[in-house]
DRENBARO-69265 format. One record per residue (C-alpha): x, y, z; residue in one letter. Coordinates in steps of 0.25 Angstrom, whole numbers, padded with zeros to 4 digits. Example, Ala and Ser with C-alpha at 12.3 -4.5 7.8 and 13.67 -1.06 7.14 Angstrom:
BEGIN
+-------+-------+-------+---+
:    xx :    yy :    zz : r :
+-------+-------+-------+---+
:  0049 : -0018 :  0031 : A :
:  0055 : -0004 :  0029 : S :
+-------+-------+-------+---+
***
This chain:
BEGIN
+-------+-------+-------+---+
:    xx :    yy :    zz : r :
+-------+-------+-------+---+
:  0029 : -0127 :  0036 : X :
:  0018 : -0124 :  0026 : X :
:  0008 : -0113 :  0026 : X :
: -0005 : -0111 :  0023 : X :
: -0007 : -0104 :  0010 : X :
: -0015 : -0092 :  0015 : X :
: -0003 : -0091 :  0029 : X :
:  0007 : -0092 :  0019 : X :
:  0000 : -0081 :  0011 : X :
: -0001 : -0072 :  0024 : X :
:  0015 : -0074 :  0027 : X :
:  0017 : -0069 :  0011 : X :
:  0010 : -0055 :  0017 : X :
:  0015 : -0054 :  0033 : X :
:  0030 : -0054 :  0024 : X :
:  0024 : -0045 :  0014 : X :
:  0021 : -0036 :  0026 : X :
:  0032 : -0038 :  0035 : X :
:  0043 : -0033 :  0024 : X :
:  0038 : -0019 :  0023 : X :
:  0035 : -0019 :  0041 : X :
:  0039 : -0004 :  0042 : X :
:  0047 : -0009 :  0057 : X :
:  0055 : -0018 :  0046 : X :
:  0058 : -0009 :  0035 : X :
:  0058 :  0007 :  0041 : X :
:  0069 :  0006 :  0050 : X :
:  0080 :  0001 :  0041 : X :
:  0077 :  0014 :  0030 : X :
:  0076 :  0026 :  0043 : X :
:  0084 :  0036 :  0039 : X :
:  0095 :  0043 :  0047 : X :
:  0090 :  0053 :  0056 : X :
:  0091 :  0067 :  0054 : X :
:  0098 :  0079 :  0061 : X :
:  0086 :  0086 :  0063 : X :
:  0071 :  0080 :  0066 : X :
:  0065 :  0068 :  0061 : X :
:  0052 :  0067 :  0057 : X :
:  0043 :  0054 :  0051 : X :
:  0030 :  0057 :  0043 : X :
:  0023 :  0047 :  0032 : X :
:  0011 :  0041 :  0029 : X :
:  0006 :  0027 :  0026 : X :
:  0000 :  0012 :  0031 : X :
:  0015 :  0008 :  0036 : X :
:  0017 :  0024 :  0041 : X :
:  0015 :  0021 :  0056 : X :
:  0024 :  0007 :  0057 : X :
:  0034 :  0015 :  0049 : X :
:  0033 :  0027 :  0059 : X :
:  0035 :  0016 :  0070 : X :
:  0047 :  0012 :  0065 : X :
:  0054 :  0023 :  0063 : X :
:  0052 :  0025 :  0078 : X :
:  0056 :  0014 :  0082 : X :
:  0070 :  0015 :  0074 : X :
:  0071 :  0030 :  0075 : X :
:  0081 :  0035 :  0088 : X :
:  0079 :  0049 :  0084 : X :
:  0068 :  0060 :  0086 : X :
:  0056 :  0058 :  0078 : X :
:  0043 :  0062 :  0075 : X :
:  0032 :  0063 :  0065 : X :
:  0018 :  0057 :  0060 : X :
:  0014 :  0047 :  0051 : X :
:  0001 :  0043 :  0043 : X :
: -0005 :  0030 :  0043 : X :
: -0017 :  0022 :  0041 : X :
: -0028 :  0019 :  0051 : X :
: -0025 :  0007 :  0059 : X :
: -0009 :  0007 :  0054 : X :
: -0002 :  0016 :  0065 : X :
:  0009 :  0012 :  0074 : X :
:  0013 :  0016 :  0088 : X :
:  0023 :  0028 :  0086 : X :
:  0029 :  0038 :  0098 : X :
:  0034 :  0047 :  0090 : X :
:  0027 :  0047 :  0077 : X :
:  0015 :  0051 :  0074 : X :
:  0004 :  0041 :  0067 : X :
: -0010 :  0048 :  0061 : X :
: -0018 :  0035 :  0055 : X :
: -0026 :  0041 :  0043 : X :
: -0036 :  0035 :  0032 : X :
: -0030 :  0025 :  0019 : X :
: -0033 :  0025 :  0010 : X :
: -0043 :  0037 :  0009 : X :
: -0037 :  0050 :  0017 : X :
: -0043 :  0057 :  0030 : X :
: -0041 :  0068 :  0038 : X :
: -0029 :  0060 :  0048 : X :
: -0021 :  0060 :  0035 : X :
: -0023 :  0072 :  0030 : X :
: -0019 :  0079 :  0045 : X :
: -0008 :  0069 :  0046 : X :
: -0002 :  0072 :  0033 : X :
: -0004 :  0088 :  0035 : X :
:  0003 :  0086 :  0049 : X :
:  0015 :  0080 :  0043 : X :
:  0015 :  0090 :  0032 : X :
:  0017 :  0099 :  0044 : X :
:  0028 :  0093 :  0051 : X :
:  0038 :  0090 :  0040 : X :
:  0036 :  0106 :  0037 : X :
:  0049 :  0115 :  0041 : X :
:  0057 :  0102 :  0041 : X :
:  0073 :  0105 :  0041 : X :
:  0084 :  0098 :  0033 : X :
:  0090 :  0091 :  0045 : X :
:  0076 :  0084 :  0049 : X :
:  0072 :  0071 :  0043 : X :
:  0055 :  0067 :  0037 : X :
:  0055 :  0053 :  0039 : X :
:  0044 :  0047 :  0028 : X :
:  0035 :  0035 :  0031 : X :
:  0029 :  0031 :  0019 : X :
:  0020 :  0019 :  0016 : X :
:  0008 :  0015 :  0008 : X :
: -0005 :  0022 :  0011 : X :
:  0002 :  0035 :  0017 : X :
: -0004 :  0043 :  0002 : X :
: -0019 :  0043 :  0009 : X :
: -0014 :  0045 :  0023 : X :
: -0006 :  0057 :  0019 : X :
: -0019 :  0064 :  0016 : X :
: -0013 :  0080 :  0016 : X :
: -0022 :  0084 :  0003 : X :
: -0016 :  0095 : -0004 : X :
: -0019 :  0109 : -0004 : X :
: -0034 :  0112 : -0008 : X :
: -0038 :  0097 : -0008 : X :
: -0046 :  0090 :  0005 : X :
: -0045 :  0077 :  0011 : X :
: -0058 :  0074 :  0006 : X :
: -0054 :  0076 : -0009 : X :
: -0042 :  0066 : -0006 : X :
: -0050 :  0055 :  0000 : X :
: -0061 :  0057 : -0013 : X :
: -0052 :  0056 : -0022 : X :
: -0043 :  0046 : -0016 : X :
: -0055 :  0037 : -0015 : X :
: -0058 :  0038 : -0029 : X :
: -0045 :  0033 : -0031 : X :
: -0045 :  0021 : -0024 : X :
: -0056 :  0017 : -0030 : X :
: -0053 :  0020 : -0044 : X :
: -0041 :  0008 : -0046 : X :
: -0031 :  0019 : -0046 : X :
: -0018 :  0013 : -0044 : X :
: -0010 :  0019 : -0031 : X :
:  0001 :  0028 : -0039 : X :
: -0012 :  0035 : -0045 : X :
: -0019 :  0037 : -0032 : X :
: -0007 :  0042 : -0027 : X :
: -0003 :  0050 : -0037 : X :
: -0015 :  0058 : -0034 : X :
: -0015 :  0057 : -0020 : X :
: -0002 :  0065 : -0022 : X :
: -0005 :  0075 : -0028 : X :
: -0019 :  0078 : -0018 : X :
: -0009 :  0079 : -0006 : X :
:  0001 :  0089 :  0001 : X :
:  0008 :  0080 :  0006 : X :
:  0010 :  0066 : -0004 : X :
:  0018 :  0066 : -0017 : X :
:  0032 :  0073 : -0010 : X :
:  0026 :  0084 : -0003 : X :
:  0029 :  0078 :  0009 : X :
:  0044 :  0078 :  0006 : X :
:  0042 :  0091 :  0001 : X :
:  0037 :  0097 :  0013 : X :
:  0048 :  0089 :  0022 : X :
:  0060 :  0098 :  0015 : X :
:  0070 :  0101 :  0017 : X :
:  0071 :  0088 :  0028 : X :
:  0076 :  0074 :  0024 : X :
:  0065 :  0066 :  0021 : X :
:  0067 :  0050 :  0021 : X :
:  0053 :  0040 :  0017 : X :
:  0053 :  0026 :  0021 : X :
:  0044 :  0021 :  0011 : X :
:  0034 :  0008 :  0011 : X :
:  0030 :  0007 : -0002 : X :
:  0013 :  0001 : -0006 : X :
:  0016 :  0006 : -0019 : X :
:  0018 : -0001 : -0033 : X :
:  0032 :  0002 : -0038 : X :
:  0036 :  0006 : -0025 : X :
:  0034 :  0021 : -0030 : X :
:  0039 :  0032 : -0019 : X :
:  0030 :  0042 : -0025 : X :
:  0018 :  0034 : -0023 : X :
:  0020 :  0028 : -0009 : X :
:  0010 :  0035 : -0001 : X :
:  0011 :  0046 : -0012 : X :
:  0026 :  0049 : -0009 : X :
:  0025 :  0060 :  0001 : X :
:  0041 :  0061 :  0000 : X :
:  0043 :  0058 : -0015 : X :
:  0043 :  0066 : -0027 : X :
:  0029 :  0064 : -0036 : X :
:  0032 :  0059 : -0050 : X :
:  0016 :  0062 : -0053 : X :
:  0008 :  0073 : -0055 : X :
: -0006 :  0080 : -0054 : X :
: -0008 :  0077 : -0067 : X :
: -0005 :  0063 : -0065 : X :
: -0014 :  0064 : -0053 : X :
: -0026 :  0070 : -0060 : X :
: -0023 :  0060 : -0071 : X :
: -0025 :  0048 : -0061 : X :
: -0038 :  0054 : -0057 : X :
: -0043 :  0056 : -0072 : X :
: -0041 :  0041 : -0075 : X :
: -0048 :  0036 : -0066 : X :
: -0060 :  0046 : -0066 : X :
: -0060 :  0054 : -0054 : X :
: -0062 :  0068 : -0056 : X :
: -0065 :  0070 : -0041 : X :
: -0065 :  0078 : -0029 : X :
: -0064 :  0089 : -0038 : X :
: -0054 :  0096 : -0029 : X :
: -0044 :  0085 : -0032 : X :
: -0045 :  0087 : -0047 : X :
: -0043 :  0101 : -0048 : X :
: -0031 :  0098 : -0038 : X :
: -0023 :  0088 : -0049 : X :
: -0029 :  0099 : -0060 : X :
: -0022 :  0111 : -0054 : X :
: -0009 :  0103 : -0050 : X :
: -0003 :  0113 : -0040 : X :
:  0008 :  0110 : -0031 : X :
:  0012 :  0097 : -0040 : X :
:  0020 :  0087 : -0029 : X :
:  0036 :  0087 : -0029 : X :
:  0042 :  0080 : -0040 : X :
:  0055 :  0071 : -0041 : X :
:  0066 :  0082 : -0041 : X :
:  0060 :  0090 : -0030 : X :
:  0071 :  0098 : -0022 : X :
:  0062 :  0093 : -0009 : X :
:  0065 :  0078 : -0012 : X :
:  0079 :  0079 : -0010 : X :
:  0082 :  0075 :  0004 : X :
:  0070 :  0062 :  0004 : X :
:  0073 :  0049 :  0005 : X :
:  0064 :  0038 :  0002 : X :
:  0066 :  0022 :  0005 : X :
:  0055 :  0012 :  0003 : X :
:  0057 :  0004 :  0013 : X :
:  0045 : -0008 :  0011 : X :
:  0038 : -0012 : -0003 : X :
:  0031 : -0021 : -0009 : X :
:  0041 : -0030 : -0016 : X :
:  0049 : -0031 : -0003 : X :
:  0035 : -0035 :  0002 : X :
:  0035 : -0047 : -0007 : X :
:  0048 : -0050 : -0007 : X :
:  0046 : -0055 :  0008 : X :
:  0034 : -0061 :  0004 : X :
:  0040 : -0069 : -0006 : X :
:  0053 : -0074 :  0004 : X :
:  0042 : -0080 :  0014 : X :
:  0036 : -0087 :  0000 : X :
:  0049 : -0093 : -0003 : X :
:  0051 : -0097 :  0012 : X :
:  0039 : -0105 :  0011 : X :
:  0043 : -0112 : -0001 : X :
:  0033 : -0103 : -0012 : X :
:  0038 : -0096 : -0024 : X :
:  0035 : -0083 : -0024 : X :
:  0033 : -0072 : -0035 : X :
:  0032 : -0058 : -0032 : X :
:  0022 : -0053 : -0046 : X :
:  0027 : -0039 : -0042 : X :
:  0027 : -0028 : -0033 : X :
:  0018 : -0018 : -0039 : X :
:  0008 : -0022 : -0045 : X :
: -0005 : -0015 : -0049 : X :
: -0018 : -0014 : -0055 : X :
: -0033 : -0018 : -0051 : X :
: -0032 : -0029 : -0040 : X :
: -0042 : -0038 : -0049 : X :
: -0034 : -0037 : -0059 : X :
: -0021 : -0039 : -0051 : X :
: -0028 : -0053 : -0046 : X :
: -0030 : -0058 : -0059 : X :
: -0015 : -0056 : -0063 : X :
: -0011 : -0064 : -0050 : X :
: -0022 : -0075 : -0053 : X :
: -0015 : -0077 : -0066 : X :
: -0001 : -0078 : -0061 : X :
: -0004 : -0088 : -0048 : X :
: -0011 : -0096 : -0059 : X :
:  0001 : -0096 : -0068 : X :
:  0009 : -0101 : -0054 : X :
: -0002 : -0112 : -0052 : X :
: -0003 : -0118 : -0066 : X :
:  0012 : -0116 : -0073 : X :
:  0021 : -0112 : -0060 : X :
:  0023 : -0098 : -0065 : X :
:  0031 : -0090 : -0063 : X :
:  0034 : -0098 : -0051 : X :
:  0028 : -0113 : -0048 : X :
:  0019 : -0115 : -0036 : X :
:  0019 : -0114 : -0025 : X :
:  0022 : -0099 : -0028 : X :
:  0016 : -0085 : -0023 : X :
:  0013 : -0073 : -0029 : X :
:  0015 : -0060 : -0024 : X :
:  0014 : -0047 : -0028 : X :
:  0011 : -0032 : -0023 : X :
:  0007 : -0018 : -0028 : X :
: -0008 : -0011 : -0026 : X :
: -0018 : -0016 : -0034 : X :
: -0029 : -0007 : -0038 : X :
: -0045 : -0011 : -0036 : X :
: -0054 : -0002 : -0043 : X :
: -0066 : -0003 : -0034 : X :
: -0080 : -0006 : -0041 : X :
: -0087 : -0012 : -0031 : X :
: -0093 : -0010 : -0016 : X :
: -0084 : -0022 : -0008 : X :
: -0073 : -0020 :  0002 : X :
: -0058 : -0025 :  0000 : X :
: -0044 : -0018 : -0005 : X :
: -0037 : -0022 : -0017 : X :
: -0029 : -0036 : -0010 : X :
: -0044 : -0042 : -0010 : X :
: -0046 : -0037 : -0022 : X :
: -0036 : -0044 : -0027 : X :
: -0039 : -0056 : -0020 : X :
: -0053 : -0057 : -0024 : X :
: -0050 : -0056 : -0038 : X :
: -0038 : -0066 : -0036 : X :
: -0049 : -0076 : -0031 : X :
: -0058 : -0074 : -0044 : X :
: -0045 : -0075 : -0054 : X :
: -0040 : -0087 : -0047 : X :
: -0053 : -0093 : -0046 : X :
: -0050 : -0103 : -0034 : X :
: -0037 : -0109 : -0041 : X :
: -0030 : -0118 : -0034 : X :
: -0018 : -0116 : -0024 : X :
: -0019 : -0101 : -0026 : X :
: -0017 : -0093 : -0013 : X :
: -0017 : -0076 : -0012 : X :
: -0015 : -0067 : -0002 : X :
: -0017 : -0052 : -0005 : X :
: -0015 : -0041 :  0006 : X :
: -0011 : -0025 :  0006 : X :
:  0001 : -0027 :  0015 : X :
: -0005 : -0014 :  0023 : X :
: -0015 : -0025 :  0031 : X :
: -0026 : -0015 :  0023 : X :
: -0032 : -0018 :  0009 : X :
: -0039 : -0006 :  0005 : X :
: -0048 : -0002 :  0016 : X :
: -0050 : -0016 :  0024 : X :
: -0047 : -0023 :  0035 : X :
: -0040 : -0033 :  0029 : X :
: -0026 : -0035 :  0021 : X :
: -0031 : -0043 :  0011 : X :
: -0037 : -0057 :  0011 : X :
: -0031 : -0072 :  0005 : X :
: -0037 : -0080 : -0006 : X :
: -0036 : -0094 : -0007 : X :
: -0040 : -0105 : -0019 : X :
: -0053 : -0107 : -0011 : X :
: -0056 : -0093 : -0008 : X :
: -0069 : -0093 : -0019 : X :
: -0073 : -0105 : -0016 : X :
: -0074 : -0101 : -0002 : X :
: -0080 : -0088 : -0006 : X :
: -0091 : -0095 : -0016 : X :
: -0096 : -0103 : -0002 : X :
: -0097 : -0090 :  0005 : X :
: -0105 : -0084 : -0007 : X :
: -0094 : -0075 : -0010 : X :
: -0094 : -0073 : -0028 : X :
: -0078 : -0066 : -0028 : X :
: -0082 : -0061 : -0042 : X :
: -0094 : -0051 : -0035 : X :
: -0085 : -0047 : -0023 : X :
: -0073 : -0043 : -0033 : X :
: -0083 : -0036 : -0042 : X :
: -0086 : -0028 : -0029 : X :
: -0073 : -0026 : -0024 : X :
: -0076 : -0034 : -0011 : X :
: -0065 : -0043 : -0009 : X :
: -0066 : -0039 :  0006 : X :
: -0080 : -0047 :  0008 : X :
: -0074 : -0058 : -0001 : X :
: -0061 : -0061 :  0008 : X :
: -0067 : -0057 :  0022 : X :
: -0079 : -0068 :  0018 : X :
: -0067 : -0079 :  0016 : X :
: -0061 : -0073 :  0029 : X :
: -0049 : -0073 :  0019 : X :
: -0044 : -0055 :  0024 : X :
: -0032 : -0055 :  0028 : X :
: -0033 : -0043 :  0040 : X :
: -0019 : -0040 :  0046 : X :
: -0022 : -0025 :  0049 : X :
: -0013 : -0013 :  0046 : X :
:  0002 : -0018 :  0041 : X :
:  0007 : -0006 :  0045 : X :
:  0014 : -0006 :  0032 : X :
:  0012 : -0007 :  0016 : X :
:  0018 : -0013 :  0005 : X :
:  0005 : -0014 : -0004 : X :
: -0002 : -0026 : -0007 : X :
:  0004 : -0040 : -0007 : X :
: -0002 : -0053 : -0013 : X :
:  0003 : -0065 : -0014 : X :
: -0005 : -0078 : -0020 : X :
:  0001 : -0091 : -0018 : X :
:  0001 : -0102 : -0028 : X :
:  0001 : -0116 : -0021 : X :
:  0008 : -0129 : -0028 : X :
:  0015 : -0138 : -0022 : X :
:  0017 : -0133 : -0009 : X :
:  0029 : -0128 : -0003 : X :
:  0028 : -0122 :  0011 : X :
:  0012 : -0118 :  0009 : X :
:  0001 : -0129 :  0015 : X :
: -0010 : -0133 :  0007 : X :
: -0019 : -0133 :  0018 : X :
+-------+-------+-------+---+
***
């Protein structure tokens, strides 16, 4: 049986999404229970379906609370789900976040901290730290994002503005066992900076922080600069006595992401080629790498002879010029479509495996060869909507968003851009 380029595309992402499914991959890594009590806290998009199943795989007592997105939670009895603000704080993290702070005080040695941790759990856990508001952490954190600053940067900020990220969660949990199930959005699959590794030990410090600030010219709210001047209370660091009972296992990534995406492909009779795992850098320049590799595909069959997909993951970075609507997949996306210029037999998908890009409703959207053409009859000029960061308007117009709503996971973003030849297994039609 064949499939339509654009079905075959969205199978490529509902496998990307399935592998990293918290009911598949958290119950296989619980830990053995403890002799005293069990408590689950974290923080995250996937938060809620994780806390899901570790109840239902759980025959012990239990009890806890977890952080998660608005519009991401999942029935739980015994643990509690807050929904808070991603990726800008508000006032439901910064209580949820203070509440767990609370419960894992006057732990004992004999109880167990299970930590849920996924992508997005660095805004959600808003507990600022001391002398800081929430209002200082969503200005700054805005600035940010908007700024191009990769995710490690933000994050090592974000650390060192909280009471609770960079490893003082698992300081505050001794002298009980602490084990984190992991689900890692990051590039390089970097504990630390997986929701900004409230159990792990920081490598960075507030002089790497105030550094990140300086190169990208934000010297505000004031209260946040003098914060990384003075340097106090620097976060634990590798070594730290209170890391020594805190086990970590990342159980879902990226590359395990493509990897099942890339076994449908071969099912299907395409070739495919994973371009990495991590890859950064602005989403407009990202595209025009892509474009040049899918047209090495089409025109020379390399590295691989078509019919052959591309994919690839990691957090590309939009710094944002303009006034238009759209997260960094359509970004992407749109740029794809002014790089490949309406080139034949090139298909793309390009979704954040959350179901959110940026601050839509959507996942991301699909391009196909006629996708300017199309655009040009609508009056659509891709060149102007790019310039305005406004791949929203651009793809909704084409009716070409992907909506799936909240994954309840997150693996990053996953693209894939499939290179038509001779067909095996994918329909011209």
């Amino acid at each position: 049986m064949t499939l339509e380029p654009k079905v075959f595309l969205k199978t490529l992402f509902e496998a990307a999404v399935a592998a990293a499914d918290p009911a598949r991959c958290v119950p296989p890594n619980l830990p053995d229970p403890p002799k005293g009590r069990t408590l689950v806290v974290g923080a995250g998009k996937a938060a809620a379906a994780m806390a899901k199943a570790v109840e239902d795989h759980w025959t012990g007592p239990l009890e806890g609370l977890v952080v998660t997105r608005y519009g991401h939670t999942a029935p739980c009895r015994r643990i509690e789900v807050v929904e808070a603000s991603h990726p800008v704080p508000d006032s439901a993290g910064r209580e949820a976040s203070s509440r767990i702070l609370k419960m894992v005080g006057g732990l004992t040695a004999d109880d167990l901290v299970l930590c849920l941790i996924s992508g997005g759990g660095s805004a959600l856990m808003a507990a600022p730290a001391a002398g800081l508001t929430l209002e200082d952490k969503r200005r700054v954190t805005s600035l940010l994002l908007r700024s191009g600053a990769t995710i490690g940067e933000i994050n090592c900020v974000r650390k060192h503005l909280s009471a609770i990220k960079g490893g003082r969660l698992a300081a505050a949990c001794a002298p009980a066992r602490v084990a984190t199930l992991a689900i890692s959005d990051v590039p390089g699959d970097d504990l630390s900076a997986i929701a900004s590794g409230p159990t792990v030990p920081d490598p960075t410090s507030f002089g790497d922080a105030l550094a990140v600030l300086e190169s990208y010219g934000i010297d505000q709210p004031l209260e946040v600069v003098r914060h990384l001047q003075a340097g106090r209370e620097e976060t634990p660091k590798p070594g730290d006595p209170r890391f020594a009972r805190i086990e970590t296992k990342l159980i879902a990534t990226p590359q395990q992401s493509l990897e099942a995406a890339a076994r449908v492909a071969r099912e299907a009779g395409i070739a495919p080629v994973i371009l990495g795992d991590s890859i950064e850098g602005e989403a407009r320049e990202v595209a025009l790498m892509h474009a040049g590799i899918a047209r090495q595909v089409a025109r020379h069959g390399q590295p691989a002879s078509a019919p052959a997909v591309l994919l690839s993951g990691g957090e590309t970075t939009v710094t944002v010029r303009g006034e238009g609507r759209g997260g960094r997949n359509l970004e992407f996306l749109l740029a794809l479509a002014v790089a490949l210029d309406g080139a034949a037999g090139i298909h793309a998908l390009a979704c954040d495996t959350d179901g959110i890009d940026g601050t839509e409703d959507n996942a991301g959207a699909i391009l196909g060869p006629g996708s300017l053409a199309r655009a040009r009859g609508l009056g659509l000029d891709a060149r102007a909507r790019l310039a305005d960061n406004d791949g929203y308007s651009f793809f909704s117009r084409l009716d070409d968003l992907i909506v799936t709503g909240p994954t309840r996971t997150n693996v990053n973003d996953f693209r894939a851009i499939l290179i038509e030849g001779d067909t095996a297994g994918i329909s011209k039609s």
